[in-house]
C-alpha positions in Angstrom: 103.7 -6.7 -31.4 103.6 -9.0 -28.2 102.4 -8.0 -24.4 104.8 -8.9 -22.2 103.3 -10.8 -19.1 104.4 -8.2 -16.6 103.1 -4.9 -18.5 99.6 -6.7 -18.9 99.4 -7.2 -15.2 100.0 -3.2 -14.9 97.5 -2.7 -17.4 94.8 -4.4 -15.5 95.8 -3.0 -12.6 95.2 0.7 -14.0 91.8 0.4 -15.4 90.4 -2.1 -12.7 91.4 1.4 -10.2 90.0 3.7 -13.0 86.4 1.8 -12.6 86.8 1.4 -9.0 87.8 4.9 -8.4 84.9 5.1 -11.0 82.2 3.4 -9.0 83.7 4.7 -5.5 84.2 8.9 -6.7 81.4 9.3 -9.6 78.7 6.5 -8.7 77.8 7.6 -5.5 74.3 10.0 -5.6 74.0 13.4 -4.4 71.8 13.9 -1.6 70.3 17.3 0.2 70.9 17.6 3.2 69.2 19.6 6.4 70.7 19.5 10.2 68.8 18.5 12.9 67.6 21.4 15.6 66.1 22.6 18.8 63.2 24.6 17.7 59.1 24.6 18.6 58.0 21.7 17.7 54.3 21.8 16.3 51.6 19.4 17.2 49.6 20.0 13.7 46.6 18.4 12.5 46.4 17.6 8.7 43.5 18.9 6.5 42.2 19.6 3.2 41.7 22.5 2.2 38.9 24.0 0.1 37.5 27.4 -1.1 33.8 28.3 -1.3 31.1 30.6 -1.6 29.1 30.9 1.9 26.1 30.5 -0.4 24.8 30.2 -3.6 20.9 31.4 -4.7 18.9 30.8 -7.9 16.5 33.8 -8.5 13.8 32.9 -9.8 10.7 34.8 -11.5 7.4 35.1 -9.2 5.6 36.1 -12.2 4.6 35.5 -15.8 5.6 37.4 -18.9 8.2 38.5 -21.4 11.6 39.4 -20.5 12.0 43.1 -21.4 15.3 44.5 -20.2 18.4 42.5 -18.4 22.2 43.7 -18.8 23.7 40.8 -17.2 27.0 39.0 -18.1 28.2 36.0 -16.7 31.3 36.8 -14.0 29.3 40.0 -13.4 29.3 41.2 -9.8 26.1 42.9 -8.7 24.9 44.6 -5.3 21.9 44.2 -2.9 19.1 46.2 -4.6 20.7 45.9 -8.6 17.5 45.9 -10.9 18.5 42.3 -12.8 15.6 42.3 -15.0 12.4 43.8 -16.5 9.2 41.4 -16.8 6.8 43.4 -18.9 3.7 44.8 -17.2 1.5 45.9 -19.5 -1.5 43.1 -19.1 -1.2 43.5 -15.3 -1.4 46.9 -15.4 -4.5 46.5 -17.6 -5.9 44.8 -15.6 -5.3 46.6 -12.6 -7.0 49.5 -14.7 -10.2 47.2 -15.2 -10.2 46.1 -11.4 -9.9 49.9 -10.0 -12.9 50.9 -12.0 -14.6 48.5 -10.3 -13.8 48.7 -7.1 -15.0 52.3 -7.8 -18.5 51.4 -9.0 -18.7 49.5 -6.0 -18.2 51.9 -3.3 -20.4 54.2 -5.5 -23.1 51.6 -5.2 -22.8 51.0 -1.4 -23.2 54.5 -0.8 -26.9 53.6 -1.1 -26.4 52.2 2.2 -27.4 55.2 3.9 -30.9 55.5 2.3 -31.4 51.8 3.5 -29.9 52.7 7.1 -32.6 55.5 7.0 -35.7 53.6 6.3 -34.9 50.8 9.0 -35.3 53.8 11.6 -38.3 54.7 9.9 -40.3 51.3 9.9 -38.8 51.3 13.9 -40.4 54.4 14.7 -43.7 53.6 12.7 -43.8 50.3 14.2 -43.8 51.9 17.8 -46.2 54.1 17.0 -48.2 51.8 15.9 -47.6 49.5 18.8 -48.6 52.4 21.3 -52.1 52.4 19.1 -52.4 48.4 19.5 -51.8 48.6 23.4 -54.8 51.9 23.3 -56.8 49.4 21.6 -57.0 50.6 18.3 -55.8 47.6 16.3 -55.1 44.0 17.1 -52.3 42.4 18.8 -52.0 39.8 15.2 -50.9 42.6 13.3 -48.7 44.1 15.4 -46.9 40.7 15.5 -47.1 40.6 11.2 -45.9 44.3 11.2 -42.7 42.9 13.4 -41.9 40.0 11.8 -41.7 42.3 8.8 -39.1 44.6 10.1 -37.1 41.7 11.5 -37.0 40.0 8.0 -36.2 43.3 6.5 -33.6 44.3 9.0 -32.0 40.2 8.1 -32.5 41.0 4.1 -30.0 44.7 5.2 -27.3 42.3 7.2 -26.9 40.0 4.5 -26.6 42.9 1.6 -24.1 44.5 3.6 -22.3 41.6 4.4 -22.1 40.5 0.8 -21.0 44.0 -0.4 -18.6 44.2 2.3 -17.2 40.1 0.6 -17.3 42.2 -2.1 -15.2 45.2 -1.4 -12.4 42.9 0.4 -12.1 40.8 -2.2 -11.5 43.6 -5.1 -9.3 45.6 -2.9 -7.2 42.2 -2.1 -6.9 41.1 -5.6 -5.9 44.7 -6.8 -3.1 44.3 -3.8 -1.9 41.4 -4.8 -2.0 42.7 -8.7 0.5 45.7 -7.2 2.8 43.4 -5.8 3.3 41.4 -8.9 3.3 44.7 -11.1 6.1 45.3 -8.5 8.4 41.4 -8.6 8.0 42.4 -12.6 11.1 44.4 -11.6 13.7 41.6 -10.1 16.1 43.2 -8.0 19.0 41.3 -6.6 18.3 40.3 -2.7 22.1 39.8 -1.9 25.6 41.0 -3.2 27.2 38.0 -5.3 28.5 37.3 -8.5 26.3 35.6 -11.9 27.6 32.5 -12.3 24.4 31.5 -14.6 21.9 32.8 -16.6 18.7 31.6 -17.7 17.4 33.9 -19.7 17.7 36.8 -22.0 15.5 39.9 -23.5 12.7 38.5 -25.4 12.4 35.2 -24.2 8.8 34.2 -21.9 9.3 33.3 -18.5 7.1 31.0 -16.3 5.8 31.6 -13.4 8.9 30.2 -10.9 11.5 30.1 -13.5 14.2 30.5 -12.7 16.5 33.5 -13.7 20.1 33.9 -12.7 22.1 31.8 -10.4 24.9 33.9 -8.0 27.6 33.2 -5.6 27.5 34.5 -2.5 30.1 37.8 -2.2 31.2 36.4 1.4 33.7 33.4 1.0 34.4 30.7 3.1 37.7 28.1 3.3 36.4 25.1 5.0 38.6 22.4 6.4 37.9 18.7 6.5 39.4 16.9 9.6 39.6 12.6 9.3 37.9 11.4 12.2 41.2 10.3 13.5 42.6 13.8 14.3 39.6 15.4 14.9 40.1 15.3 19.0 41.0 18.8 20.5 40.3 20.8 17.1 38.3 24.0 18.5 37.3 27.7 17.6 40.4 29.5 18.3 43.2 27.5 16.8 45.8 28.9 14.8 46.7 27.3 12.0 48.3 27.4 8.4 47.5 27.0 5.2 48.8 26.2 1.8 46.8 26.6 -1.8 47.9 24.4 -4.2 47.2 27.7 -7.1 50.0 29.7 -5.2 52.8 27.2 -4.7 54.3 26.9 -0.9 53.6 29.7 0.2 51.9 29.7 3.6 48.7 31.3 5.0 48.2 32.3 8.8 45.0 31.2 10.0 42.4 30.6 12.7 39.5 28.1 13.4 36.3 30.3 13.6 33.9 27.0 13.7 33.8 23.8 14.0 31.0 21.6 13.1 30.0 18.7 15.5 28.7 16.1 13.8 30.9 14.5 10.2 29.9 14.4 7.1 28.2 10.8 6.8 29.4 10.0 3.3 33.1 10.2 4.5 33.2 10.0 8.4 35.3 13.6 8.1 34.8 16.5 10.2 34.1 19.7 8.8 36.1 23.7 10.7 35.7 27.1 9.1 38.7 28.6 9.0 39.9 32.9 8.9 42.6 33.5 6.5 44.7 35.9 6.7 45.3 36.9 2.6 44.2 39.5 0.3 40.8 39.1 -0.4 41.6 39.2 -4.1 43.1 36.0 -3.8 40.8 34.3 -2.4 38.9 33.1 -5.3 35.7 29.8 -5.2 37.4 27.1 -6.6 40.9 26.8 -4.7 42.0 24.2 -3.1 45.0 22.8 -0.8 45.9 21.9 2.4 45.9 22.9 6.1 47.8 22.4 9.3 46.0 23.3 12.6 47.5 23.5 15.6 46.9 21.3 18.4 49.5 22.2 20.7 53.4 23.7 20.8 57.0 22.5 22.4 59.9 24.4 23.2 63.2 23.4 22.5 62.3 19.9 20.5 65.0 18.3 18.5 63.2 19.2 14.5 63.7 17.4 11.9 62.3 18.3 8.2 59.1 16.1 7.3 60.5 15.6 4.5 63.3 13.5 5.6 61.3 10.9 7.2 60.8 7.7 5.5 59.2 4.4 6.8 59.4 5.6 10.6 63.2 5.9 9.7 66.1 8.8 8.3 69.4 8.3 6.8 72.2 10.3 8.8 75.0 11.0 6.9 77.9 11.0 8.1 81.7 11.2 6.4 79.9 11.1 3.0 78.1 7.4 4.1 74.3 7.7 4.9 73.5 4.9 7.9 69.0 4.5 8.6 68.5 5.7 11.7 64.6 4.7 13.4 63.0 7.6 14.9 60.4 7.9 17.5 58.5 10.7 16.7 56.7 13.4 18.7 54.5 15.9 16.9 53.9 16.5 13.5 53.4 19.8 11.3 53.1 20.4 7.1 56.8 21.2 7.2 58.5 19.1 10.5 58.5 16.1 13.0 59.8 16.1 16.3 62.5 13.7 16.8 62.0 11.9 20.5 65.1 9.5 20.1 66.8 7.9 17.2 68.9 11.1 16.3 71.2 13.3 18.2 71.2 17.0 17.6 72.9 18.7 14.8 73.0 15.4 12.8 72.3 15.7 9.6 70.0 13.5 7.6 69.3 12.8 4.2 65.9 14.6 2.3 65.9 13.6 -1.4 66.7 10.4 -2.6 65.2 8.7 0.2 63.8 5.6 -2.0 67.0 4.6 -3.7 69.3 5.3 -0.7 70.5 2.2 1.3 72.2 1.8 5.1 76.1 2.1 4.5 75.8 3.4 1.0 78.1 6.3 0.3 77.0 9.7 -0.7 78.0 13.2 -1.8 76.3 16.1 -0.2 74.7 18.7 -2.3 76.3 22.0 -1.5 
């Protein structure tokens, strides 16, 4: 069977349409669209975002010994006072035992004292008795000086005695103090509310003196927020601002500056805020991490555009199904929008996925 000339010109004719109509209908990509509005536009400041505790500690041991008793589990959350773990005391308490017995004897001893305190008034009366005789004439002014030179040294001899036993006495009843007070860290309570996040040891194990014990986070939590050096101008305590974790997806966070450190963090020149979250505590967990957006300053009645539309200080308007790149001057800048200063009019709408594969004067369907 032979084509005539005229039906194969008809036959090209319908499939060079079909791929036309091919290219023209199904080739073009489908693009989301968003219109552009009067709205507040945001001045924002960018940040990152990350969850802490407001302090960590490492507890260690301020005495010696075996490890008796500890219930502890790591993730286990403990209050201000919680009895952590049980150093045995038995060889301080002996030898408190020993040192109370002899801080005993001692005073026993020193009792004496009041014998000795007697006989010095003694020798002083006999020596002025004896020194009324001497001036009567009775004996001679030499021994009266021996006799006093005797009571002086005896009187020095008394001082030093008492001075020694009182060395004494301070020094037992110091030692036995300090012996208390370690009978007492045997028992390591917890000085803050936190969470054990470490342990370092366990019943029956030997701890050094300044081991440490158990490592906690803080129970207070802190979301600090690191500013580049760039947009750091105007941030002060007071500013609201918003915040996304990356854990929980877009959802936003209401938020305030509550400090603002002065000086950046040498290692990357970025400035450090403190930020007050508004989110149920049992969400806010150490370890998150994400992004803020603190506000600077606000607008009224700015033409908005999504961030998200923006590309290369440029958007694609579409219009009758054709996108056409439109530069943009534009104002301030939040997570979510820009304002538009020029470039666009209102209730254009412009292009937001797509962006990198869509060209001026390309043609488009819109996403409904």
């Amino acid at each position: 069977m032979k084509f005539r000339p005229k039906s194969i010109f008809v036959f090209t004719t319908i499939v060079g349409a079909v791929i036309v109509g091919g290219v023209y209908f199904g080739g073009r990509p489908e693009v989301a669209v968003a219109t552009i509005t009067r709205d507040r536009a945001l001045d924002a400041v960018p940040a990152a975002v990350k969850v802490d505790p407001e302090f960590q500690v490492t507890i260690s041991s301020d005495v010696a010994g075996l490890v008796r008793k500890s219930n502890l589990k790591i993730g286990q959350v403990v209050s201000e006072g919680d009895l952590l773990f049980e150093i045995d005391t038995s060889k301080y308490e002996l030898t408190l035992s020993q040192l109370l017995l002899a801080l005993d004897n001692a005073r026993q001893q020193f009792a004496l004292d009041l014998d000795q305190r007697t006989a010095i008034e003694r020798r002083k009366e006999d020596l002025a008795n004896f020194a009324a005789r001497t001036k009567a004439g009775e004996y001679p002014e030499l021994e009266l000086k021996r006799r006093q030179d005797e009571l002086a040294m005896f009187i020095e001899r008394q001082s030093k005695d008492h001075l020694e036993r009182d060395l004494k006495l301070g020094g037992l009843e110091h030692t036995i103090k300090l012996l208390r007070r370690d009978i007492a860290d045997c028992h390591v309570k917890a000085p803050t509310s936190g969470t054990v996040t470490e342990l370092f040891a366990q019943p029956g194990e030997v701890v050094a003196l300044r081991a440490p014990l158990v490592r906690m986070f803080s129970k207070s939590i802190q979301v600090e927020a690191r500013i580049n050096e760039e947009d750091f101008s105007g941030i002060h305590t007071g500013l609201d601002a918003s915040v996304r974790f990356l854990a929980y997806g877009p959802e936003l966070y209401p938020a305030k500056v509550v400090k603002v450190l002065p000086n950046a963090d040498p290692l990357n020149q970025q400035y450090r805020a403190y930020l007050d979250v508004t989110i149920p505590p049992e969400r806010l967990i150490p370890g998150l991490s994400g992004e803020a957006s603190i506000i600077r300053n606000r607008r009224e009645g700015a033409l908005i555009a999504p961030r998200s539309a923006l590309k290369d200080g440029a958007v694609f308007v579409v219009e009758n199904g054709v996108v056409r790149r439109r530069p943009v001057t534009v104002g301030f800048r939040s997570l979510s929008a820009v304002e538009i200063l020029d470039g666009v009019p209102e209730k254009a709408q412009v292009a937001l996925t797509q962006l990198e594969s869509l060209r001026d004067g390309m043609r488009v369907k819109v996403a409904r």
